[in-house]
Backbone as a ProteinNet text record, in pm:
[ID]
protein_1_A
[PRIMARY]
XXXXXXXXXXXXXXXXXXXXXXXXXXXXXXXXXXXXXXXXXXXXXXXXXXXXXXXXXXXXXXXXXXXXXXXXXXXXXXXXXXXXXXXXXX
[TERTIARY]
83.6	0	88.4	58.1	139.3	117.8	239	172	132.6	26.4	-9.3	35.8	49	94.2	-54.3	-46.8	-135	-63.4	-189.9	-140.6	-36.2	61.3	173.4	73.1	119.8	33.7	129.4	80.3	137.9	53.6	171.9	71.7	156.7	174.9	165.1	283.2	427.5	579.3	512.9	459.5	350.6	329.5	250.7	174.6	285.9	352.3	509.2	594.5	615.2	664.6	639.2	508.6	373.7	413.3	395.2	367.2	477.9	618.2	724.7	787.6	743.7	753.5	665.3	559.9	487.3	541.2	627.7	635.4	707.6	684.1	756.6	894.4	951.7	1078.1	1090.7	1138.7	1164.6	1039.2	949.7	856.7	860.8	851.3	850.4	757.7	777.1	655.6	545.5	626.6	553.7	480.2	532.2	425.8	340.5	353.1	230.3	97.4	113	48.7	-57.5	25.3	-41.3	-153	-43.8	-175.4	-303.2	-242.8	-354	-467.1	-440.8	-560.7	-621.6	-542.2	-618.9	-683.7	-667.8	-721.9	-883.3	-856.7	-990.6	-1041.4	-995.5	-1065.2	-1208.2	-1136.4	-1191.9	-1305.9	-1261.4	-1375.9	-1459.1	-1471.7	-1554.4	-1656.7	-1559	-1665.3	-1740	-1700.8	-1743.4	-1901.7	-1868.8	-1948.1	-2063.1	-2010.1	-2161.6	-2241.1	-2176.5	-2233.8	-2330.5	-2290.4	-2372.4	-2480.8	-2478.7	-2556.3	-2657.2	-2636.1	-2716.2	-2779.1	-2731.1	-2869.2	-2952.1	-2901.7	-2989.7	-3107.2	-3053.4	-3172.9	-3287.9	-3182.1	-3264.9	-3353.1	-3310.4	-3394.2	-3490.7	-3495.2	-3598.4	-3702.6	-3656.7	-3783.6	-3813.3	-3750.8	-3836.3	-3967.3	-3900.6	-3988.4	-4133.2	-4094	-4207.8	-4305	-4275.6	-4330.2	-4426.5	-4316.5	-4395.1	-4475.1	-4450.8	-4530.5	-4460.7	-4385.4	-4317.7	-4166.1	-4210.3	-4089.6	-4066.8	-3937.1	-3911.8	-3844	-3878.5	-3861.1	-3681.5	-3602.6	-3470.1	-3473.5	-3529.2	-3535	-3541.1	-3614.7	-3644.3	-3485.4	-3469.3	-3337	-3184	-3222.1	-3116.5	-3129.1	-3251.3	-3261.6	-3171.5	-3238.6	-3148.5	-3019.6	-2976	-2863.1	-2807.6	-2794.3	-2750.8	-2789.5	-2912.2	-2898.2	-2804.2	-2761.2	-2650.8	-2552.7	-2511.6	-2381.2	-2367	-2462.7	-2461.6	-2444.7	-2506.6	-2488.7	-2345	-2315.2	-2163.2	-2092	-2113.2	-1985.5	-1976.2	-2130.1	-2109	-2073.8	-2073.2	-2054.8	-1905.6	-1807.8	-1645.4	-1627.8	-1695.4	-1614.5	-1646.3	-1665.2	-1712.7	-1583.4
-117.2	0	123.9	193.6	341.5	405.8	461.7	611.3	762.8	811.1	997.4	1034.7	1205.7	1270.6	1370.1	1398.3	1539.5	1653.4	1755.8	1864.7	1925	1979	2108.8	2199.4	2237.8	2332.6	2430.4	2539.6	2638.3	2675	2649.1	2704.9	2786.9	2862.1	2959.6	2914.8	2949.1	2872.7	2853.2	2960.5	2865.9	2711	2690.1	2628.4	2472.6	2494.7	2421.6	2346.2	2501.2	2454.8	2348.2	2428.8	2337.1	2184.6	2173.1	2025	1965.9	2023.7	1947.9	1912.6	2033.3	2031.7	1844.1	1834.4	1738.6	1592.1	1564	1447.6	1373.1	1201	1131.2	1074.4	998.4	967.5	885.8	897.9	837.5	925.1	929.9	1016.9	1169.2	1122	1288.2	1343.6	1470.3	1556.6	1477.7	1409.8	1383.7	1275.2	1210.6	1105.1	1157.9	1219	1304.7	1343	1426.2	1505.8	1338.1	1230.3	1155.1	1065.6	1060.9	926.5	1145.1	1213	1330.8	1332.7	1314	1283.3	1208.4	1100.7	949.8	951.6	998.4	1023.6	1108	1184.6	1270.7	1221.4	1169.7	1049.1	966	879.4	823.6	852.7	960.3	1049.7	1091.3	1170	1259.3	1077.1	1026.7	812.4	791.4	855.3	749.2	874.5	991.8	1054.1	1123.4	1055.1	1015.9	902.7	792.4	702.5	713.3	753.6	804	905.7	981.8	1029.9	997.7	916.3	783.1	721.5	652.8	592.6	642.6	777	906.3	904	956.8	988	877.1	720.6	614.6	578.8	591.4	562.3	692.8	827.7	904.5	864.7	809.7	781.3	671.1	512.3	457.3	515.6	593.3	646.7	703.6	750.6	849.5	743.4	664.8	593.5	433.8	433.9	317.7	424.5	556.7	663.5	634.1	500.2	487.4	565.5	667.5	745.2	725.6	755.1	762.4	888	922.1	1054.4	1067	1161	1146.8	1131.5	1123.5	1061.8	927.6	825.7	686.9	668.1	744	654.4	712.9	829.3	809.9	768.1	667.2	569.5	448.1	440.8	278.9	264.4	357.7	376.6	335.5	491.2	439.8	323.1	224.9	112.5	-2	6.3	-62.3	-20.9	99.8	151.6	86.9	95.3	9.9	-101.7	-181.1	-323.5	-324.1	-313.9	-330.3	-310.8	-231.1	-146.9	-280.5	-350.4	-449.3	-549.3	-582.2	-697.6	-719.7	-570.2	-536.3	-597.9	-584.2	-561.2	-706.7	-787.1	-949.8	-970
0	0	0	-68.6	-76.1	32.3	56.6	190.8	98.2	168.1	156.4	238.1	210.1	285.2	363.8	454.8	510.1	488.7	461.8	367	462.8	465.5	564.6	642	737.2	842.4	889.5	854.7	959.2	1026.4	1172.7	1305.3	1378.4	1468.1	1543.4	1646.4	1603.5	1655.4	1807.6	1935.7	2024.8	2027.4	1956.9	1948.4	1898	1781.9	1795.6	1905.1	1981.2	2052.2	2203.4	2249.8	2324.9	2263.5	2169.4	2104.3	2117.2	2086.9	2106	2212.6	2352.9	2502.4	2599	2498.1	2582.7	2446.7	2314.8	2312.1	2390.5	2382.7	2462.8	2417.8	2494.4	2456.1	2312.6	2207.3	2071.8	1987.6	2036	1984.2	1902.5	1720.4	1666.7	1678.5	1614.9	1587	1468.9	1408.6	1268.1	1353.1	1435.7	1477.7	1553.8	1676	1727.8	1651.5	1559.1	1473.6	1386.9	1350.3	1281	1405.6	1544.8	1656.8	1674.8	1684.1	1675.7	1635.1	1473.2	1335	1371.4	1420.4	1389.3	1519	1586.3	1793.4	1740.7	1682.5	1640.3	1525.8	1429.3	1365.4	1414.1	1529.1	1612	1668.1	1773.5	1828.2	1748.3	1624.9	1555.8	1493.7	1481	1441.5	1551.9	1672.2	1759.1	1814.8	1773.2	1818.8	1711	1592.2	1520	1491.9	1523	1570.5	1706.2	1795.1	1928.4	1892.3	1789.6	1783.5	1661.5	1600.4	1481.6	1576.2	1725	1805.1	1855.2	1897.3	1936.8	1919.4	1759.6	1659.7	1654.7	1628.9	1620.9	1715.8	1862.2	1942.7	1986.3	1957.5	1939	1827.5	1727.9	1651.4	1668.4	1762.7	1789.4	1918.3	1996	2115.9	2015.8	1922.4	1854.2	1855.5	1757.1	1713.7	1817	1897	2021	2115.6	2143	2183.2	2368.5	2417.2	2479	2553.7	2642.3	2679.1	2808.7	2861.2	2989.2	3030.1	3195.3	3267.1	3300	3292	3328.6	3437.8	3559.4	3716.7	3719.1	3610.3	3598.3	3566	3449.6	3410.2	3460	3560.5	3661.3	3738.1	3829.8	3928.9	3888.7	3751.1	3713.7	3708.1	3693.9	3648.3	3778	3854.2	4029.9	4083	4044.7	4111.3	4052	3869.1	3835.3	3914	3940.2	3950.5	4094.9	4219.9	4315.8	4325	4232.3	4216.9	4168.7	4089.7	4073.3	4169.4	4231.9	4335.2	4464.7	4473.7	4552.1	4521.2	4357.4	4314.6	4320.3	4295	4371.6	4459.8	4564.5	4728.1	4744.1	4697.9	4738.8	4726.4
[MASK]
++++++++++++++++++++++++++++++++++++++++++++++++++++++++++++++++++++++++++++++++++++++++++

């Protein structure tokens, strides 16, 4: 498979230097900048997907005419989150 390139950026020697202050050891700039992309890649996938069930499960609610109160489904919630916490300490 061939490699591309991402287009050149100028940014703000700041902003450079910030970036080159926090890589890690063996770590370039050029690699930063690429786990970066691919880090927000991710996120921007993962957070339209989350919002594709959203949608999906608002129009099943429409449609089953079936809704629930945000007090119901922060009860449940805290009682998973309890149950777990005991299901820990065993």
């Amino acid at each position: 498979m061939k490699t591309a390139t991402l287009p050149a950026l100028r940014v703000d020697p700041k902003l450079r230097r910030a970036a080159e202050r926090v890589l890690q050891k063996g770590e370039t700039l050029s690699s930063f900048v690429e786990q970066s992309v691919r880090a927000n890649i991710e996120r921007r996938q993962l957070q339209a997907e989350f919002i594709k069930r959203g949608l999906a499960s608002l129009e099943q609610s429409r449609q089953s005419g079936e809704y629930y109160s945000a007090e119901t489904v922060m009860q449940e919630l805290d009682d998973m989150l309890t149950k777990a916490e005991a299901q820990t300490k065993l």
